[in-house]
C-alpha positions in Angstrom: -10.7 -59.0 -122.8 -14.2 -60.7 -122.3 -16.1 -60.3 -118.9 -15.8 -64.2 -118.3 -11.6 -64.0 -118.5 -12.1 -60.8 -116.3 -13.3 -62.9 -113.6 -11.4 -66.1 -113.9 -8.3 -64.0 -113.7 -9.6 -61.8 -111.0 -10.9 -65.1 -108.9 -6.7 -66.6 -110.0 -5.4 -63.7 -108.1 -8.2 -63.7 -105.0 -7.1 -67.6 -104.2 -9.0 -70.0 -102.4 -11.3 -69.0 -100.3 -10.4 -69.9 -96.4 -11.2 -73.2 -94.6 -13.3 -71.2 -92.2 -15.4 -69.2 -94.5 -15.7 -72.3 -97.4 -17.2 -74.2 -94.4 -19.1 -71.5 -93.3 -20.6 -71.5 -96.9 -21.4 -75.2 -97.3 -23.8 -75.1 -93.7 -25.3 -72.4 -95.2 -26.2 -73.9 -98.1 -28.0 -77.0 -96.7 -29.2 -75.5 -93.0 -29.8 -71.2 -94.3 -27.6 -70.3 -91.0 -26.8 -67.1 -92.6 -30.6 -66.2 -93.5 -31.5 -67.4 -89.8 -28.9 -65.1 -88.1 -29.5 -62.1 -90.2 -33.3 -62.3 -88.8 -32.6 -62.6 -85.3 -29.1 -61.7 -84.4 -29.9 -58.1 -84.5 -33.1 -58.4 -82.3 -33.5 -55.7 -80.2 -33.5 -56.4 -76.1 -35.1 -53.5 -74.0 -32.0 -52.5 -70.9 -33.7 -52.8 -67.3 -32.2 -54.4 -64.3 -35.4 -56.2 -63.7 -34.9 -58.3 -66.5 -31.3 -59.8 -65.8 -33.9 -61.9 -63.1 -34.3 -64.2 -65.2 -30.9 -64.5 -66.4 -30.0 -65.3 -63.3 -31.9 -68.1 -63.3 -31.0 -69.0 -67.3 -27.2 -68.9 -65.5 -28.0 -70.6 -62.3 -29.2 -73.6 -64.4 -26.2 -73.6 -66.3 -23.9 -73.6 -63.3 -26.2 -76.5 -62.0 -25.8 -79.1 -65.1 -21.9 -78.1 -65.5 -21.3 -79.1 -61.6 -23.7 -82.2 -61.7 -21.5 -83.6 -64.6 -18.8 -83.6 -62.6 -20.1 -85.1 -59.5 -22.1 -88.0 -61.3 -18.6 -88.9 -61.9 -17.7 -90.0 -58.8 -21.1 -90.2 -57.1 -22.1 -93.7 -56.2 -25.8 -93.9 -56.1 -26.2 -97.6 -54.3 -27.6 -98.2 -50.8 -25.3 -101.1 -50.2 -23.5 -101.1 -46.8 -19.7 -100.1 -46.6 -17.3 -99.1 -44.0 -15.7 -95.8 -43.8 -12.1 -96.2 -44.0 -11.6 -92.5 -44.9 -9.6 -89.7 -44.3 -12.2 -88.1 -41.7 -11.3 -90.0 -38.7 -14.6 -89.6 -36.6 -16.4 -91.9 -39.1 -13.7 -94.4 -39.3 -15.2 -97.9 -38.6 -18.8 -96.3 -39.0 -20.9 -98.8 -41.6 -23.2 -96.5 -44.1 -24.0 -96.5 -47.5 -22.3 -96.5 -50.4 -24.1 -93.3 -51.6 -23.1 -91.5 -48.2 -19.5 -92.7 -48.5 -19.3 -92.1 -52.0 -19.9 -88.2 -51.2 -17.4 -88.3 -48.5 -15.0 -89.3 -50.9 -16.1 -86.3 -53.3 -15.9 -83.9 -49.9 -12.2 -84.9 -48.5 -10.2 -86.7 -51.3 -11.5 -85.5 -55.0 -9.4 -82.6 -55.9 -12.3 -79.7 -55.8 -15.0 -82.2 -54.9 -15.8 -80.2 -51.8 -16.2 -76.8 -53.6 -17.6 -78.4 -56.6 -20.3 -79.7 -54.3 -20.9 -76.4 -52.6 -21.2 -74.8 -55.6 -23.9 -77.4 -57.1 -25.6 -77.0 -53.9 -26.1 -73.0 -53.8 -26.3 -72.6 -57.4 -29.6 -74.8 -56.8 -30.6 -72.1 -53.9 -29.9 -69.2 -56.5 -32.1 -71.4 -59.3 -35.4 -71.5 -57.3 -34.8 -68.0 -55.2 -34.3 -66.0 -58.9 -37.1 -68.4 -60.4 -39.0 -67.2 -57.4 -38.3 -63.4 -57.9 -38.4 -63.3 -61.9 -41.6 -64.6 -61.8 -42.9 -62.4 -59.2 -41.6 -59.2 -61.4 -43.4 -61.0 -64.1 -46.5 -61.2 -62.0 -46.7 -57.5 -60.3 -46.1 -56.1 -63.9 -48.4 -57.8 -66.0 -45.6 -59.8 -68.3 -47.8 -62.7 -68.4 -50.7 -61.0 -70.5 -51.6 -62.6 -74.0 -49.7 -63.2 -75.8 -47.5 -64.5 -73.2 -49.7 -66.9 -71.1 -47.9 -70.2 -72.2 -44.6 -68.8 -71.3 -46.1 -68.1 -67.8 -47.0 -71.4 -67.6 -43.9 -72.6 -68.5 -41.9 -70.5 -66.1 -44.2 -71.9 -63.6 -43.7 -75.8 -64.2 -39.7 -74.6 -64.1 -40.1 -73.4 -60.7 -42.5 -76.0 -59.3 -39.8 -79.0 -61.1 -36.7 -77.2 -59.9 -38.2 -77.4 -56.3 -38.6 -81.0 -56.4 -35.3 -81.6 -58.5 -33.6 -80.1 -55.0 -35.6 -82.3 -53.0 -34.2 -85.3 -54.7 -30.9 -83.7 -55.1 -30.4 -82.9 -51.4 -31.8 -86.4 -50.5 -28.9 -88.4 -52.6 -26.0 -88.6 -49.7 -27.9 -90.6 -47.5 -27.0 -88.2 -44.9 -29.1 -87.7 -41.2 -30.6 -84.8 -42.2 -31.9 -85.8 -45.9 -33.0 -88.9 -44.2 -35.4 -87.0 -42.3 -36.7 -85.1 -45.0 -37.2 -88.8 -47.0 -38.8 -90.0 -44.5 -41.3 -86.6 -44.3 -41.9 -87.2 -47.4 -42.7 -91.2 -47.1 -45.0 -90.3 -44.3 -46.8 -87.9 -46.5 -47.3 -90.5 -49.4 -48.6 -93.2 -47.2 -51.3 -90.2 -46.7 -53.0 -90.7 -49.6 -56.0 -93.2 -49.6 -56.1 -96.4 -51.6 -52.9 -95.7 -54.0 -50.1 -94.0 -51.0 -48.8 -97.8 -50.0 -48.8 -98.5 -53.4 -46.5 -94.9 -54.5 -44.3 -95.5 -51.3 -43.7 -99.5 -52.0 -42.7 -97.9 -55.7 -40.6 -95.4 -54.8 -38.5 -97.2 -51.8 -38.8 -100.7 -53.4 -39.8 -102.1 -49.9 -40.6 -101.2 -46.4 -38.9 -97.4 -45.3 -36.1 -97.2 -46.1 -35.8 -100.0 -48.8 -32.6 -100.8 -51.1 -33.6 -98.3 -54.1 -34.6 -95.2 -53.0 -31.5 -93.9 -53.9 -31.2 -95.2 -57.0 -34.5 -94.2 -58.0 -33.9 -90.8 -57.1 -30.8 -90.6 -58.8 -32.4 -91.4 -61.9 -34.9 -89.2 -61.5 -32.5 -85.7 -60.5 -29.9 -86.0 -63.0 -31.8 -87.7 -66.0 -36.3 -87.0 -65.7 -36.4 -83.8 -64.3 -33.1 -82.1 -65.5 -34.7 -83.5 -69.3 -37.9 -81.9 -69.0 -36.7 -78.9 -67.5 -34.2 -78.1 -70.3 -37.1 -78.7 -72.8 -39.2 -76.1 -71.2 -36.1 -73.7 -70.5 -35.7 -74.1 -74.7 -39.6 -73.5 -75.3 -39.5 -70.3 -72.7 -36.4 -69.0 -74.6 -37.8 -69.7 -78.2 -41.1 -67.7 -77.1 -39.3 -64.8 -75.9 -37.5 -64.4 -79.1 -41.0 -64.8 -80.7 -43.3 -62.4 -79.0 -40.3 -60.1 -78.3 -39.5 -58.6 -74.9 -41.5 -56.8 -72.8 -40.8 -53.4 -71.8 -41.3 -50.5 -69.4 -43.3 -47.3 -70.7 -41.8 -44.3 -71.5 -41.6 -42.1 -74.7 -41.7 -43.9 -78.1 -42.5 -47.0 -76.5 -45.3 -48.7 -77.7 -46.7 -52.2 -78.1 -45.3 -52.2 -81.8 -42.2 -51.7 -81.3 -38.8 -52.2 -78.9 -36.5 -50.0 -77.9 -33.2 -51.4 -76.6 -29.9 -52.9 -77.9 -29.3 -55.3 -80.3 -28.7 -59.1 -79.5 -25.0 -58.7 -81.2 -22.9 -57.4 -80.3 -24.0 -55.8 -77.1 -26.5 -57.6 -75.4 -24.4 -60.7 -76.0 -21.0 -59.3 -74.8 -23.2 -58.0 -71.5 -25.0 -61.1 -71.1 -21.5 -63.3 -71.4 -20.2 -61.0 -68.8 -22.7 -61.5 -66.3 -23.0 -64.9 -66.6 -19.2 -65.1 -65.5 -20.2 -62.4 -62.5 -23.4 -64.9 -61.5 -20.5 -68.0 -61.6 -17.7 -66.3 -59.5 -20.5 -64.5 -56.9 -21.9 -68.4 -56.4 -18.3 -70.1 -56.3 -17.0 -67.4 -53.7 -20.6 -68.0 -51.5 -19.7 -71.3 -51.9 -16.0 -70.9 -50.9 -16.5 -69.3 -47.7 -19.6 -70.4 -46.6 -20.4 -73.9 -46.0 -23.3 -76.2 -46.6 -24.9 -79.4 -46.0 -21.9 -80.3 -44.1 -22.6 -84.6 -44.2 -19.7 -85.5 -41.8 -21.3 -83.4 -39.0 -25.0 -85.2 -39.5 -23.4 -89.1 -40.4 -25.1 -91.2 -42.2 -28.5 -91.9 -41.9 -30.3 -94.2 -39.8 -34.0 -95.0 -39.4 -34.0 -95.0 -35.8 -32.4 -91.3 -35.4 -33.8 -87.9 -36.4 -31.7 -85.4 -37.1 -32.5 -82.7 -34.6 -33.4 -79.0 -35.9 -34.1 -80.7 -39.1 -34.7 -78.6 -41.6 -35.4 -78.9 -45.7 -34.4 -76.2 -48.1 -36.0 -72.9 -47.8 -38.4 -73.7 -50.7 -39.5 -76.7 -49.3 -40.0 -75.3 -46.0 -43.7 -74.5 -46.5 -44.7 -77.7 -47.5 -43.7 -79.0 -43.9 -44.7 -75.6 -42.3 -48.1 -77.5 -43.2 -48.0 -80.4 -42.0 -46.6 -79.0 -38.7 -49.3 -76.8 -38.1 -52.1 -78.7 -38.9 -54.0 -80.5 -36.0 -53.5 -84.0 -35.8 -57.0 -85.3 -36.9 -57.5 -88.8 -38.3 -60.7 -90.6 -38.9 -61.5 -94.6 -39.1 -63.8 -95.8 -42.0 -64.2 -99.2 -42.9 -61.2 -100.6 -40.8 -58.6 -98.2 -42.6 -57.1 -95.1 -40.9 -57.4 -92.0 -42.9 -54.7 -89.4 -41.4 -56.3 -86.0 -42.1 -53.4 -84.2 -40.1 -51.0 -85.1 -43.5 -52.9 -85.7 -46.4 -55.4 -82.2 -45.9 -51.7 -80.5 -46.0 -50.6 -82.5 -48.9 -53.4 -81.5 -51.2 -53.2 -77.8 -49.8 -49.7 -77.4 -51.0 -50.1 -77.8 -54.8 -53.2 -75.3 -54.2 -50.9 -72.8 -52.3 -48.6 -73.2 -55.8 -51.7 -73.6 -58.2 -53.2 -70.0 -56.9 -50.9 -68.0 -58.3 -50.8 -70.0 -61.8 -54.3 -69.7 -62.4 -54.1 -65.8 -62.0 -53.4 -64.9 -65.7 -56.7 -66.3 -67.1 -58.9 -65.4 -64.2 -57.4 -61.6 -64.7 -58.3 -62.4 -68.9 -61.8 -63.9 -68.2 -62.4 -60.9 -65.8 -61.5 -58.4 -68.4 -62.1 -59.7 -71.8 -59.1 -58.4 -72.6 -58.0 -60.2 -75.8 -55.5 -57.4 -77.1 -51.4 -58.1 -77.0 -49.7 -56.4 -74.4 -45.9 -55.6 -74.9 -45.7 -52.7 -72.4 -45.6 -53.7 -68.4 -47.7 -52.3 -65.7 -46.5 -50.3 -63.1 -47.5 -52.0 -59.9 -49.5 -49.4 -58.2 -51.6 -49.2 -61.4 -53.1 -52.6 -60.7 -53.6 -52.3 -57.0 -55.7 -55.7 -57.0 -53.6 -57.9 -58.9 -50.5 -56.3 -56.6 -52.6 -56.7 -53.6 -53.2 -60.5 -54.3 -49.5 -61.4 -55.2 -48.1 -59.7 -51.8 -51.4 -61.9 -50.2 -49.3 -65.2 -51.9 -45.9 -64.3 -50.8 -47.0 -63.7 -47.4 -48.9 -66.8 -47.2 -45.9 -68.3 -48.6 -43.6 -66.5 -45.7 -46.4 -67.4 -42.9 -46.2 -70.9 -43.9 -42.2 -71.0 -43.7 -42.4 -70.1 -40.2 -44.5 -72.7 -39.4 -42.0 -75.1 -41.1 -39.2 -73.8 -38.4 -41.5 -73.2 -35.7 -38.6 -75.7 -33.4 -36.2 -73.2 -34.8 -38.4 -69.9 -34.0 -38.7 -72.0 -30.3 -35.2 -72.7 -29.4 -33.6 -69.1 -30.9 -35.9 -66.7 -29.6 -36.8 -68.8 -26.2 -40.5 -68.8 -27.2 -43.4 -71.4 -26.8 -43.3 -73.7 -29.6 -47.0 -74.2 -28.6 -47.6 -70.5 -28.9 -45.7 -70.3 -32.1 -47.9 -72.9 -34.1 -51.1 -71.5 -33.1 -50.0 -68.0 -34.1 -49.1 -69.5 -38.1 -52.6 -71.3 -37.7 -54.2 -67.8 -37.4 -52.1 -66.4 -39.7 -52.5 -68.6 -42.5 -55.8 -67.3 -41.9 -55.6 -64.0 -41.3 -52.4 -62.8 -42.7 -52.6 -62.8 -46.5 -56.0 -60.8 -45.8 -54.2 -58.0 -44.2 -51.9 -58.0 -46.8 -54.0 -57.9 -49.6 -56.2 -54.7 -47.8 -52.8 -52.9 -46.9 -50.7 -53.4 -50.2 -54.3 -52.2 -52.0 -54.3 -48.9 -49.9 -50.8 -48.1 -50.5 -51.2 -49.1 -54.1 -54.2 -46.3 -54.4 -52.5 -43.6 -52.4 -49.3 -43.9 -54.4 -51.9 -43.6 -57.9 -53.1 -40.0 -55.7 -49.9 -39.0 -55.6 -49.1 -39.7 -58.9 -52.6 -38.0 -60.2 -51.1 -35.2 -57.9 -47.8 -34.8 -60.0 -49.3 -34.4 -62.9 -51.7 -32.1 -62.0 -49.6 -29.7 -60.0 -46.0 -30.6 -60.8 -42.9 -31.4 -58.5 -42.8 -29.9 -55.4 -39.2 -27.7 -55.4 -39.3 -26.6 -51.8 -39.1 -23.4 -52.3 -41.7 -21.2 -50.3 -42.7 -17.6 -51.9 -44.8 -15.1 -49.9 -47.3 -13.9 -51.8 -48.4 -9.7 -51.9 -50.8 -10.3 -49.1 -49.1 -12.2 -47.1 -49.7 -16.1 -48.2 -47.0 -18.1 -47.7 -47.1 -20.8 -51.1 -44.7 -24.2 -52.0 -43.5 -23.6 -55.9 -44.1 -26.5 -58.0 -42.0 -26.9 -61.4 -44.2 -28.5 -63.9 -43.0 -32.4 -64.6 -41.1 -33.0 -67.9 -42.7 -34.4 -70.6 -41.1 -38.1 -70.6 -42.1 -38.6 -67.0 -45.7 -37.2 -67.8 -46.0 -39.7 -70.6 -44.6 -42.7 -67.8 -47.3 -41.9 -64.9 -50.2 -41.6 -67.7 -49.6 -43.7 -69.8 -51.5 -46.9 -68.2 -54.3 -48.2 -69.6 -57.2 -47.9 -67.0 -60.0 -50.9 -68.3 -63.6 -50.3 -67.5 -65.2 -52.7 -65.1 -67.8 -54.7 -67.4 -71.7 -54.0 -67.2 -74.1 -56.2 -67.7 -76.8 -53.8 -68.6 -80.4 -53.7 -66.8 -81.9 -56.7 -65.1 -85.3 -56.2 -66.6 -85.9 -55.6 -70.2 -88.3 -52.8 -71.7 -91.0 -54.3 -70.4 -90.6 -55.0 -67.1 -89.7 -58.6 -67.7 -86.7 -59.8 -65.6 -83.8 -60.7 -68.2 -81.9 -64.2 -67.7 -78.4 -64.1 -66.7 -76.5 -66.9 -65.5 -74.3 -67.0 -62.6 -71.4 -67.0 -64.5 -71.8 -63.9 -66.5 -73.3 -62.3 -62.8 -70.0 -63.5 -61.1 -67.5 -61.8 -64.1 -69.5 -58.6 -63.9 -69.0 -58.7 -60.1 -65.3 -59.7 -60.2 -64.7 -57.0 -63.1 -66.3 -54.3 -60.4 -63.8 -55.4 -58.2 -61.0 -55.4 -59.8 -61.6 -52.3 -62.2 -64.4 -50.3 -59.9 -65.3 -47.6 -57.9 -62.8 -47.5 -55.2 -60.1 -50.4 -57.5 -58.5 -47.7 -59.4 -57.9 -43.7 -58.8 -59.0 -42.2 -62.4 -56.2 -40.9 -64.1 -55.7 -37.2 -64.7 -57.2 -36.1 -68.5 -55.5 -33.4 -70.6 -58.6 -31.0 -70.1 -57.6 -31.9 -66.0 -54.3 -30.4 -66.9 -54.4 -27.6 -69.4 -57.0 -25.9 -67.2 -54.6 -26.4 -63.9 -51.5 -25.7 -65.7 -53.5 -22.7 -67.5 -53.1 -20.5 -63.8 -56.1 -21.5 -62.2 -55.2 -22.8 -58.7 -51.6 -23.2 -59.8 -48.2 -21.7 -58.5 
C-alpha cells in the first residue's frame, strides 16, 4: 500500500477533527495565537508577597468598572429638581436633584443597589491605598531603575488620575457632603489668575452650583478618565511582560535571568484565586461597614455646609493645604489675587510631582545607564529610603491638617493650636524624617557588615581557660551571605582636580559641580557603610578575633 493511501485511510479512521480545535486552527492561521502563547504563557513570575501589591490594585480596578456598569444603569446624572416620594420617609416631600434621588433609588429600592454601591465605593479606597503602597515598594526598592522608568511613570499618572476619578466619583449624588467638597474645589479654581472664572464657568455651566456640573462630571468618571486609565493599565502590563519582573537577590539570581513560576498554569490559577479573595474581602467590608451614607447628609444645598466635612483620605491633603495656609491676598490692578488658595493649589501637584521626578534625578546623579532586574534592599540605599519616608510623612502631616476640625472636636484640642503645629511641621517634619530613617538605615548596614563578619549570634556563652566569658557565633549560611552582600555599592563621582597641571584653574559648570556634589551625598563618606570584602572575611573567619 503507497504512503499516500496510508494516510488517507489513517485520517478516514481519525474523523473530523473537533469544532473546538478546527476553530482553534483557523485563528491560528490568520492571528499566530499559538506562536504568541507558546512565547509568553510560560514566562516565569518571581513568588514574593510584595508583589501581589500591585495586583491588588490590577483587581481593585476590575471590581471598580464591573460595579460602575451596573450603577450607570440606574444612575440619573441630571441636576433637574424632583421630589422624593421614596421609601425613606424622612426625605419625603424634600425637593433635590434628580442625581441625588436617582441614588436613593439605587440605595433603598434596586435589588443590591445598596451593596453594589458600597462595594464601588471601597473598591475605589482599596484602588488608590494599594496604588499608594505598590508604588512605594516600587520606590524603597529601586523597581523603577532603567529599564523601567516609563512604567514608573505610568504607575504614577494611574495613581494621580484614580485620585481625581474618586473625586468626581464621590461628587455625583449631589449629596451635603460632596457638595462641600465641589464647592472646595470651585473656590480653588476661581484661585487661578486670568483663566479660574473662565475653568469654573466651564465646568459648572453657570454661577456655583450651575445646571451641569453633574453631567459634566459624569462624563468625565465613567467615560475620560476610566479610558485613559485602562490605556495606561494595558501599557504598564504590556511593559512588565517586556522587561520581565523584578526580583529580590538571593542565590542564582541575577539580572539575566528569573527565577519563579511559570505564567500557566500556576501563577494564573494563584492569581484567579486571589482576585476572588480581593472581591469577597471588599464585598464583606462593604457589607458590614457602611459608607457615604446620602440619606443622613440630604441633598445638597448652597446655603448649608455639611459639618465635619471631610473628602476621601487621598484627597485629604490637598485641603490639609488650603486649611493651613494663612489667609493672604493681595490687590493689583483692581483684581483680588487670593494667595491663601491658589499658593496651596500649585503646592499640591509639587507635593505629587517630588516623588515622580526621583527616578531620573537618582539616574543623572549616578550615570548609571545599566539594566537593573534585581531590587534593592531598603537599608542599602539609606538616602533614597530616607527621602521617600520624608514624602509619606509630608504626605501624613498634611492629612492632619485636612482634619484639623476633626483632630479639634475628638481629642478636645485647640483647633488654633492644631494648625499651627501642621504649619511647622510641613516644615520641619519630613526633615526629621529624612535624618532619622538615614541613621537607622546605616545602623541596620553595621549590623549587617556585622553578620557577615562574625556570624549569628547563638546565645550560648563558653568560658574560656582563663576565665573569659565569650557569646558563640555560628557562621551565616551561604544563601544569606550572598543576600546581605550582594548590593551594588556605586562610587560617588569625582570630578577630578580644580586646577590643571599648570596651575591654571579648570572650567566646570555648575551643573557638572552640582552632580558631583549630589553623587557625594548620596553615595559618600558617611551615605553608605562599605560592605564587608572576602579578604574582610577569610581573615576573620580564618581564627583571628573569632569564636
Amino acid at each position: 500500500m503507497s504512503t499516500a493511501s496510508h494516510e488517507a485511510n489513517a485520517s478516514a479512521r481519525r474523523g473530523k477533527a473537533p469544532a473546538g480545535e478546527r476553530l482553534a486552527d483557523w485563528a491560528d492561521g490568520r492571528l499566530g495565537i499559538y506562536g504568541l502563547a507558546k512565547a509568553n504563557m510560560r514566562k516565569i513570575f518571581p513568588d514574593h508577597w510584595s508583589f501581589m501589591l500591585g495586583e491588588v490594585s490590577l483587581y481593585s480596578f476590575v471590581i471598580i468598572i464591573l460595579t460602575g456598569v451596573y450603577l450607570t444603569l440606574f444612575f440619573h446624572p441630571s441636576m433637574q429638581e424632583v421630589v422624593y416620594n421614596g421609601p425613606y420617609v424622612p426625605l419625603q416631600g424634600i425637593r433635590m436633584s434628580e442625581a441625588f434621588e436617582s441614588t436613593m433609588h439605587i440605595s433603598f429600592e434596586v435589588r443590591g443597589g445598596l451593596l453594589i454601591r458600597q462595594i464601588h465605593h471601597w473598591a475605589a479606597l482599596v484602588f488608590v491605598a494599594a496604588m499608594l503602597v505598590h508604588m512605594m515598594r516600587v520606590f524603597f526598592t529601586g523597581a523603577f531603575r532603567k529599564p523601567r522608568e516609563v512604567n514608573w511613570v505610568f504607575g504614577f499618572l494611574l495613581l494621580v488620575l484614580g485620585m481625581f476619578t474618586g473625586f468626581t466619583g464621590y461628587s455625583l449624588p449631589d449629596d451635603l457632603l460632596s457638595g462641600t467638597g465641589v464647592r472646595f474645589m470651585e473656590g480653588a479654581i476661581l484661585s487661578v489668575p486670568i483663566v479660574g472664572t473662565y475653568l469654573q464657568m466651564f465646568l459648572f455651566g453657570g454661577e456655583f452650583p450651575g445646571h451641569d456640573f453633574v453631567s459634566r462630571f459624569y462624563t468625565i468618571h465613567i467615560l475620560l478618565l476610566p479610558g485613559i486609565m485602562a490605556a495606561l493599565l494595558v501599557g504598564h502590563l504590556i511593559l512588565v511582560f517586556y522587561h520581565k519582573h523584578t526580583q529580590w537577590a538571593g542565590p542564582g539570581r541575577t539580572n539575566k535571568n528569573v527565577v519563579g513560576m511559570p505564567l500557566l498554569p500556576v501563577y494564573m490559577a494563584k492569581a484567579g484565586g486571589f482576585f476572588f479573595l480581593v472581591f469577597g474581602v471588599i464585598a464583606a467590608i462593604a457589607a458590614i461597614a457602611t459608607i457615604n451614607p446620602i440619606w443622613a447628609f440630604g441633598p445638597y444645598r448652597p446655603d448649608q455646609v455639611s459639618t465635619g466635612a471631610q473628602p476621601d483620605w487621598y484627597m485629604g491633603f490637598s485641603e490639609g493645604l488650603i486649611r493651613v495656609m494663612p489667609g493672604w491676598e493681595i490687590n493689583l490692578w483692581g483684581h483680588t489675587l487670593q494667595l491663601g488658595v491658589f499658593i496651596p493649589l500649585i503646592i499640591f501637584p509639587l507635593v505629587l510631582v517630588t516623588i515622580a521626578v526621583w527616578p531620573f534625578i537618582e539616574a543623572w546623579v549616578t550615570g548609571d545607564d545599566r539594566e537593573h532586574h534585581i531590587l534593592d534592599r531598603p537599608r542599602n540605599r539609606p538616602v533614597r529610603t530616607g527621602f521617600g519616608a520624608a514624602w509619606i510623612s509630608w504626605y501624613l502631616i498634611l492629612l492632619v491638617g485636612g482634619g484639623n476640625d476633626l483632630w479639634a472636636t475628638h481629642f478636645h484640642l485647640s483647633i488654633n493650636a492644631i494648625t499651627w503645629t501642621v504649619r511647622i511641621g510641613f516644615f520641619l517634619v519630613p526633615v526629621l524624617t529624612f535624618v532619622i530613617t538615614k541613621r537607622i538605615c546605616l545602623g541596620l548596614q553595621r549590623r549587617d557588615r556585622d553578620k557577615v563578619l562574625h556570624g549569628r549570634e547563638t546565645g550560648i556563652i563558653k568560658r574560656l581557660p582563663h576565665g573569659e566569658f565569650i557569646e558563640v557565633h555560628e557562621p551565616l549560611p551561604q544563601d544569606q551571605l550572598h543576600t546581605l552582600t550582594a548590593h551594588d555599592q556605586p562610587k560617588p563621582l569625582e570630578i577630578g582636580p580644580e586646577v590643571d597641571e599648570n596651575g591654571v584653574e579648570r572650567k566646570l559648570d555648575r551643573k557638572t559641580k552640582l552632580r558631583a556634589k549630589l553623587s557625594r551625598a548620596v553615595y559618600g563618606e558617611g551615605a553608605q557603610i562599605p560592605k564587608p570584602t572576602a579578604a574582610e572575611h577569610a581573615e576573620i573567619t580564618s581564627g583571628h578575633g573569632h569564636h
